[in-house]
N, C-alpha and C positions, 0 to 999 in steps of 0.2 A: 504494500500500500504506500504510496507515495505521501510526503510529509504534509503536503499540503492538501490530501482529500479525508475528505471526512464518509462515515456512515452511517446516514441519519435514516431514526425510525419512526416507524409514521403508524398511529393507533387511528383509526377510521370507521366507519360502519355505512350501512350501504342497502336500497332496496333493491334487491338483485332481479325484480319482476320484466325487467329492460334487457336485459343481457345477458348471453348466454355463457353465463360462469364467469367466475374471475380471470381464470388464463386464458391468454391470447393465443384468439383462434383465426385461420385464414381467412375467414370468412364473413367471420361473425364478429357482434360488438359484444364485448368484455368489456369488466369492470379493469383489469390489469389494463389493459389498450388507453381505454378513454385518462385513467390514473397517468401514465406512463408520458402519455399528451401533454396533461396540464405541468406535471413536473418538469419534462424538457421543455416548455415556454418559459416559466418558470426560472429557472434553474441557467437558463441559457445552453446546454447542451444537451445531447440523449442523453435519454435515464433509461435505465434497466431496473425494475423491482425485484424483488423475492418476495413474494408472499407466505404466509406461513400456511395456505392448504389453500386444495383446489375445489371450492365450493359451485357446485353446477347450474345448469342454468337454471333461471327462477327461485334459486336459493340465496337467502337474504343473509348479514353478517349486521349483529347490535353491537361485537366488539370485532375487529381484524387487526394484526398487526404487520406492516411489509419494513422492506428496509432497504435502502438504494446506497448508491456511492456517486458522493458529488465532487464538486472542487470550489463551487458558489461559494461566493463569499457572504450570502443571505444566509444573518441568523434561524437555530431552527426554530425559533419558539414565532418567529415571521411566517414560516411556511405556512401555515393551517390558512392564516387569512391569505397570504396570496394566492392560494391554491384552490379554496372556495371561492373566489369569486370566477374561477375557470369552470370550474367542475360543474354538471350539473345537480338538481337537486337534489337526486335520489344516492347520491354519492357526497359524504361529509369526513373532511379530516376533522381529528377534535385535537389530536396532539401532535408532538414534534419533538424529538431532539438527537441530540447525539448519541451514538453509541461505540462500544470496544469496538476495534476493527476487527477482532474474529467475530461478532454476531452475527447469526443467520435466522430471518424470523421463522422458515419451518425448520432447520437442523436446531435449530436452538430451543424449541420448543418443546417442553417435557410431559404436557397432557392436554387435550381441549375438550369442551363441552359442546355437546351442539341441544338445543331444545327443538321438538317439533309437537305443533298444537294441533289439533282437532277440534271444528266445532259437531260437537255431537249433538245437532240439535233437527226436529223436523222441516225446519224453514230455513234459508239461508241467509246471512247476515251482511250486507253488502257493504260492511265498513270492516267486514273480517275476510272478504272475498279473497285477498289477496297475501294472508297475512295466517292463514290456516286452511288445514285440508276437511270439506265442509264432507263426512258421513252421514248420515240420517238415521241408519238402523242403529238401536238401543244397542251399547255398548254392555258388559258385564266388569265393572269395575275391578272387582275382585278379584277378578280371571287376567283381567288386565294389566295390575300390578301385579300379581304372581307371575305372570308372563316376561313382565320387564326381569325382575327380582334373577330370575333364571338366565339373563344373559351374563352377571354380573361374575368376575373372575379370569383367570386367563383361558383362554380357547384358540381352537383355528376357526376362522370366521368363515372360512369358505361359502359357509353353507348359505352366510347372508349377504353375497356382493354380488355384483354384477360383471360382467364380462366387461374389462376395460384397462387401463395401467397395470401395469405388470409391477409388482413385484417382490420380494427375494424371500419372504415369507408370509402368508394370511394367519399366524398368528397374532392376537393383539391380546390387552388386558384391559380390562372396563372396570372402573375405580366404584361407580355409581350406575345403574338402571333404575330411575323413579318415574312413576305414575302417580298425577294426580288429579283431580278433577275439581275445577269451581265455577257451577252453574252448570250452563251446556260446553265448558272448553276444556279439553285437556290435553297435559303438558305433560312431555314424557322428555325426560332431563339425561343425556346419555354423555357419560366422562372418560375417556379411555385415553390411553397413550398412542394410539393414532387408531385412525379411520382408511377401511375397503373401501373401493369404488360403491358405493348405493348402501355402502352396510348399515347408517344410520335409518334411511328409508324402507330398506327390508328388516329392521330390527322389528321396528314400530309394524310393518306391515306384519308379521309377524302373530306380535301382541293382538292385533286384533283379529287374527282368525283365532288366536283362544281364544278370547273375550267372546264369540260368541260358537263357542265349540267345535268351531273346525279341526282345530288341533287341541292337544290336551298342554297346559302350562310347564307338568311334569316332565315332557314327553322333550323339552327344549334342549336340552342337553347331551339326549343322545341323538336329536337331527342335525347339531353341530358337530358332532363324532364322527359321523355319515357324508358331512359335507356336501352331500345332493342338495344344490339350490332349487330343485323339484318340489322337494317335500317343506318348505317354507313357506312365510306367507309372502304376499307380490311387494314387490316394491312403491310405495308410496307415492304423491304426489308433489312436487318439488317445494310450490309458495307455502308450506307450515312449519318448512325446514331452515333453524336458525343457527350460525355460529356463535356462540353465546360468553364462553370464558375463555381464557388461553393463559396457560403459565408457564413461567421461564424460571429460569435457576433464581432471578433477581428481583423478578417482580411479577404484577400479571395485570390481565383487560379485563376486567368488571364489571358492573354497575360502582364497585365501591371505592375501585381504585383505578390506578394509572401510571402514564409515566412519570407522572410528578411525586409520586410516592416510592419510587422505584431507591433501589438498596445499592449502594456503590462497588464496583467488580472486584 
């Protein structure tokens, strides 16, 4: 790393309902592409990001953190406002600043959360349209938390991802699986040391064929044994699927904290 660039990290969140996933794709608009824009205007020269995960398309992120290499001589605690007023709406930096020159926001990443909502409700909710995946048939709650409870541990997750990135192991470990419910919406809270291509979406998908007895709750553990993505339930609908926490050796993205609360290396 040369003396005079720096590596600045950038805490943001973002309604992913526009664009097809974070990473830049040929084709399509991305949240990483439209990001990577405003930073090289910005910035005065190309930027490159690292993101710390590849969230897909229609999936939305309340905390993300990426992290580039500049030479700009623009303070970072400057960047958020130059940078909103390039961005569009549905895309918000909230922080800014420097970091150690080894940081990588996903090698450096040691667990994230993702939430995904359900309105479990017979009518559907056009302020929630975009924001949860709208079921109608009466869920069984208690089948449904039991269901989560059973993915919780270390596994090979085969059984719940989808054909897509390769690689070098589908073992993970899920720290948390909670199910709860308040009103018609429910929140199923999944924390693991990393995420399959769709495994958060067929977790949940999942849950709900026990919830109303397709599969049995018990039965979850030895269809991840089997790794036949057959015998699971389907993969979910993308807008109820949120990036939610992310922690680092030093600090983490919250509701309660940030970089400004962040612990020195």
């Amino acid at each position: 790393m040369n003396a005079e660039e720096k590596n600045i990290l950038l805490h943001l969140r973002y309604d992913g309902s526009a664009y097809h996933g974070w990473q830049i794709q040929k084709n399509d608009c991305t949240v990483q592409e439209t990001l990577e824009r405003a930073l090289s205007t910005v910035c005065g020269h190309q930027v490159k990001t690292v993101g710390c995960g590849r969230t897909d398309a229609g999936v939305h992120a309340r905390h993300y953190c990426a992290n580039f290499r500049t030479v700009s001589g623009i303070p970072a605690d400057r960047l958020p406002f130059a940078l909103n007023t390039l961005l569009p709406r549905d895309i918000s930096v909230l922080e800014a600043c420097e970091g150690e020159a080894e940081f990588n926001a996903i090698l450096s990443c040691v667990r994230k959360e993702y939430i995904y909502r359900i309105l479990n409700a017979p009518l559907r909710d056009p302020f929630l349209d975009r924001y949860s995946c709208f079921y109608p048939q009466r869920l069984d709650m208690e089948r449904f938390a039991e269901a989560a409870a059973a993915f919780e541990g270390t596994h090979d997750f085969r059984a719940v991802r989808s054909v897509g990135t390769e690689t070098k192991t589908t073992v993970r470990t899920v720290y948390h699986c909670r199910a709860e419910k308040t009103g018609d919406l429910i929140t199923v809270s999944i924390c693991a040391n990393g995420f399959l291509y769709n495994m958060c979406r067929a977790m949940v998908g999942t849950m709900v064929y026990a919830s109303y007895g397709k599969l049995n709750p018990e039965d979850i553990p030895e269809l991840l044994e089997k790794g036949d993505r057959r015998l699971t339930g389907p993969t979910m609908p993308p807008q109820g699927l949120f990036m939610n926490h992310l922690w680092y050796s030093d600090f983490e993205l919250c509701d309660s904290s940030s970089f400004s609360g962040r612990k020195s290396g």
